[in-house]
Every structure is written in structure tokens, then in C-alpha cells.
N, C-alpha and C positions, 0 to 999 in steps of 0.2 A: 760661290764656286763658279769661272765660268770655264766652262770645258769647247770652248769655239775653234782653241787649238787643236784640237784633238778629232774634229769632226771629219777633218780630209781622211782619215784613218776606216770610216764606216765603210765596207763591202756591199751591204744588201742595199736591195732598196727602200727609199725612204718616200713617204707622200705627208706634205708640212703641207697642214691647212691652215689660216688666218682669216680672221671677221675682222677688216678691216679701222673697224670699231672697238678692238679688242680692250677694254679699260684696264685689266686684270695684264695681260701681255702685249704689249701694244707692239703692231704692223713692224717697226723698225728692228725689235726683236729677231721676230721671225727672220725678216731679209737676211741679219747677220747669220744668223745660222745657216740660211740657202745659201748666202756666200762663200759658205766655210767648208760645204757636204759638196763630193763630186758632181758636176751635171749629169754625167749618165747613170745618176742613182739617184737624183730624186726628180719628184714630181710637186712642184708647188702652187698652190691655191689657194689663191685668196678672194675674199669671197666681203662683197659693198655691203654697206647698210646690214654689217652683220656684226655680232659680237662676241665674246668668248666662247659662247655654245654654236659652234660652229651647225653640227647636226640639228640643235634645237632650234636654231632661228631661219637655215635654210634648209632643210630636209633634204628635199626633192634633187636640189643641185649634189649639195656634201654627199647623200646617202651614190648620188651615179658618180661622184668620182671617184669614190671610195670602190664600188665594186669594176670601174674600169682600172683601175689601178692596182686590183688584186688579179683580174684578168691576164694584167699584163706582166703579170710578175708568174 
């Protein structure tokens, strides 16, 4: 199913993280769908030398953008 049409349609905001690494969803993935969601509703981050477990392989980074992105929402 892919629903990429449908993503200009999303109101809130959205924060897409990627480990550039990702074996399971690979980087190019994600981009289409940042393509597809308004700029002024998301927040994307991608994140080197990391892989699917975003949290699990960079904590420190993932865990502050996560709570700056809640802040700002």
C-alpha cells in the first residue's frame, strides 16, 4: 500500500527520524515521504552510522530531538 499521496493531507506535526543505515527502511524511503508531508509540519532527522533503532544506536542525539520536537509542538 503506499499512501505518499495522501501525506500533503497530514495537519499536525510530524518528526521522521532515519539511521541512515537503515537495512529494514532504507534512507530513500524516508526522503519520499519528507517529500510528500508539508515543511511547516515536519521535522526530519537523520541520523550517520545508525540503523533502524534509531533510539537504540544513538540515544543521546534521538532521545534531544525527540524532546525538542515535543517542546515545540
Amino acid at each position: 500500500m503506499d499512501f505518499t499521496g495522501a501525506l500533503h493531507r497530514i495537519t499536525c506535526p510530524v518528526l521522521l527520524m532515519v539511521g541512515e543505515e537503515d537495512p529494514i527502511t532504507p534512507s530513500v524511503f524516508s526522503d519520499a515521504i519528507a517529500e510528500n508531508l508539508p515543511d511547516s509540519q515536519l521535522t526530519y532527522r537523520r541520523y550517520q552510522d545508525c540503523g533502524h533503532g534509531v533510539v537504540a544506536d544513538k540515544p543521546d542525539a534521538a532521545l534531544q530531538d525527540i524532546r525538542s520536537f515535543i517542546e515545540s509542538v
